[in-house]
C-alpha positions in Angstrom: 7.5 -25.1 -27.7 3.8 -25.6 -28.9 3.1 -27.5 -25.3 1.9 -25.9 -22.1 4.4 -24.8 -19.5 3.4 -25.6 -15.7 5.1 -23.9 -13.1 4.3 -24.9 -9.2 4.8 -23.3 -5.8 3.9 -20.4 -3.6 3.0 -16.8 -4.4 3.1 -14.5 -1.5 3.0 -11.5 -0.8 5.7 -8.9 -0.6 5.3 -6.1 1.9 8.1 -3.5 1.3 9.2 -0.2 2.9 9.4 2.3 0.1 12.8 3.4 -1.2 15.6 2.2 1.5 13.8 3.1 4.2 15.1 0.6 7.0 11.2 -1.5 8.5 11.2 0.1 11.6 11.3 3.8 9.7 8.4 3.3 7.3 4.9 3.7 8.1 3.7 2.3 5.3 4.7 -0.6 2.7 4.3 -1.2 -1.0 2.6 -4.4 -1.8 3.4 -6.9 -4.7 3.7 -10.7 -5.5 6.1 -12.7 -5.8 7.8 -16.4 -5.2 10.6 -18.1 -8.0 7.9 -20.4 -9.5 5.4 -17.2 -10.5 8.0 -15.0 -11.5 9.2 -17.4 -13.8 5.9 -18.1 -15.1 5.8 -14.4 -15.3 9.0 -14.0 -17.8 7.7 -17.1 -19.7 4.4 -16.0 -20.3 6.6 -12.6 -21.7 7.9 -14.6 -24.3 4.8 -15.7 -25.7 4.8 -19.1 -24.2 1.5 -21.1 -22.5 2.3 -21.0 -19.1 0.0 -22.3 -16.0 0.4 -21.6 -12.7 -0.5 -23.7 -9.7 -0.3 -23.2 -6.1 -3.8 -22.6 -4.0 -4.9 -19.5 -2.2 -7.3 -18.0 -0.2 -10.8 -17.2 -1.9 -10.9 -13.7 -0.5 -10.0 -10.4 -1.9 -5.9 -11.1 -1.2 -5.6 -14.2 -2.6 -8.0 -12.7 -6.0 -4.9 -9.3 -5.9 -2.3 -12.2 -6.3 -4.4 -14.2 -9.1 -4.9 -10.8 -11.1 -1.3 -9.9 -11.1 -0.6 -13.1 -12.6 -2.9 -12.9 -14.8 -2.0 -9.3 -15.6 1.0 -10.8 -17.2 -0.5 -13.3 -19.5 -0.4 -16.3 -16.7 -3.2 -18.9 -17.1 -4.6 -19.0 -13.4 -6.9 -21.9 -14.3 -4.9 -24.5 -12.0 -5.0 -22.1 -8.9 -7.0 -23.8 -6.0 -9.0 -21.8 -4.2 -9.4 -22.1 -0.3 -7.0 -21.5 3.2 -7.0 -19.0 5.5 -4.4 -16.8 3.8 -1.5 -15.9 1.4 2.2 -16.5 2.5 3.5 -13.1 2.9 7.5 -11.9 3.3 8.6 -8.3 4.1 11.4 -7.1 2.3 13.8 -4.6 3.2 15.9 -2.9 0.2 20.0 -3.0 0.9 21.7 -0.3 0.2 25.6 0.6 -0.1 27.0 -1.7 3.2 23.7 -2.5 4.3 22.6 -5.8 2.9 18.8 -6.0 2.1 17.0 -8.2 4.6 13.6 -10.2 4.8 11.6 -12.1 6.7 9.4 -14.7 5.7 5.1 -15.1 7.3 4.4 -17.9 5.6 2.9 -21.0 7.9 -0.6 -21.7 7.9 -0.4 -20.3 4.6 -3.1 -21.9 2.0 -0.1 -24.2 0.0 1.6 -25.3 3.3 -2.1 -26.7 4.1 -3.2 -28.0 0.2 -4.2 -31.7 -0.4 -4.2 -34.0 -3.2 -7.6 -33.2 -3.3 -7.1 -29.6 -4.5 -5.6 -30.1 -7.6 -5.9 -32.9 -10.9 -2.8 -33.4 -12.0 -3.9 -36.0 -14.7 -5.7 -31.9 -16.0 -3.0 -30.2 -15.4 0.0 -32.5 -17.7 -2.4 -33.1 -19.9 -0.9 -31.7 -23.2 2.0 -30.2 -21.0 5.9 -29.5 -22.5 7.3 -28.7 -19.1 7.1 -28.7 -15.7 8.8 -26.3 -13.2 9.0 -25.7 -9.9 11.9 -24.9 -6.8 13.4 -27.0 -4.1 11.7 -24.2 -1.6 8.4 -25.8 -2.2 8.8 -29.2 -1.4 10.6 -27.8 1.6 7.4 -25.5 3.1 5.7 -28.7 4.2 5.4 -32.2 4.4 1.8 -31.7 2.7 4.1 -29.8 -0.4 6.1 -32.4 -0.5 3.4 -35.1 -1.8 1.9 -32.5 -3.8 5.7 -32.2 -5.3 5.8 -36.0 -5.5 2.6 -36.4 -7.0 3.2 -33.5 -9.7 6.1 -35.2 -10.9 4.8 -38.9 -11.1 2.1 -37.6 -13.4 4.5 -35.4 -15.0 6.6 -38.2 -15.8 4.0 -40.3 -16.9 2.6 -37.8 -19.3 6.7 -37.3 -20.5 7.1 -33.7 -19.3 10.4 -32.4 -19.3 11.1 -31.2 -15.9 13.0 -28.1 -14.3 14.2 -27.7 -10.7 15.3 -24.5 -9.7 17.1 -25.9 -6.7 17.9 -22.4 -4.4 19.0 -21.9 -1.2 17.2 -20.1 1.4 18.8 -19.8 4.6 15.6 -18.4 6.7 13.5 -21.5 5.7 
């Protein structure tokens, strides 16, 4: 694959109690990003492939932490709108033995949820494109996502990128 891989959706960030310490024992959380359309372009990027990433976040010091992880990893950032209020975040809670792990997702108002055709050029973004990923959570977040989903894949088709859908279930959305 000599094309560029785009993958499309929401990064947040994860807020974690350390070990299997139960949220309401912890007085303090580790922090990293995540969301299934970044950690994918994460383990592409691994294997030496040209992966983007799109989504938009907030041009503060947060939504810069979530860009430099990515980028960390070898993921081209040069999609990523900038602008929003904040970063989806979800707090994870790590299962153990019986005890199943448990989240909870913070994620409206979140910078994506609120993104416009305006933020991103897709016509840019397929140009010289291979593939195009992304999850049914995204379209899902917001009827705003959902164009931007649309519109993705109408240029995506028109440029003749294959396309991916990583169609997962989450209960709590």
């Amino acid at each position: 694959m000599a094309g560029k891989v785009i993958t499309m959706g929401e990064i947040m960030l994860r807020l974690s109690p350390p070990g299997y310490q139960r949220f309401t024992q912890s007085e303090y959380f580790n922090v990293t990003y995540g969301g299934g359309e970044a950690n994918v372009a994460v383990s592409l990027a691994n294997y030496g492939l040209d992966t983007y990433y799109v989504t938009k976040l907030p041009n503060n010091s947060i939504g810069q932490s979530a860009v430099n992880h990515l980028q960390r990893f070898g993921v081209n950032t040069d999609y990523i709108a900038r602008g929003g209020d904040r970063i989806g975040i979800y707090f994870l809670e790590t299962g153990i033995s019986m005890r199943p792990s448990m989240v909870i997702y913070d994620r409206s108002h979140s910078a994506i949820v609120e993104a416009g055709s305006d933020d991103f050029n897709f016509n840019e973004i397929f140009a010289d494109a291979e593939w195009f990923h992304f999850s049914g959570i995204t379209p899902a977040l917001s009827n705003n996502t959902a164009i931007l989903i649309e519109e993705a894949l109408r240029v995506a088709k028109k440029n003749r990128v294959t396309i991916s859908v990583d169609l997962n279930y989450r209960k709590k959305l």
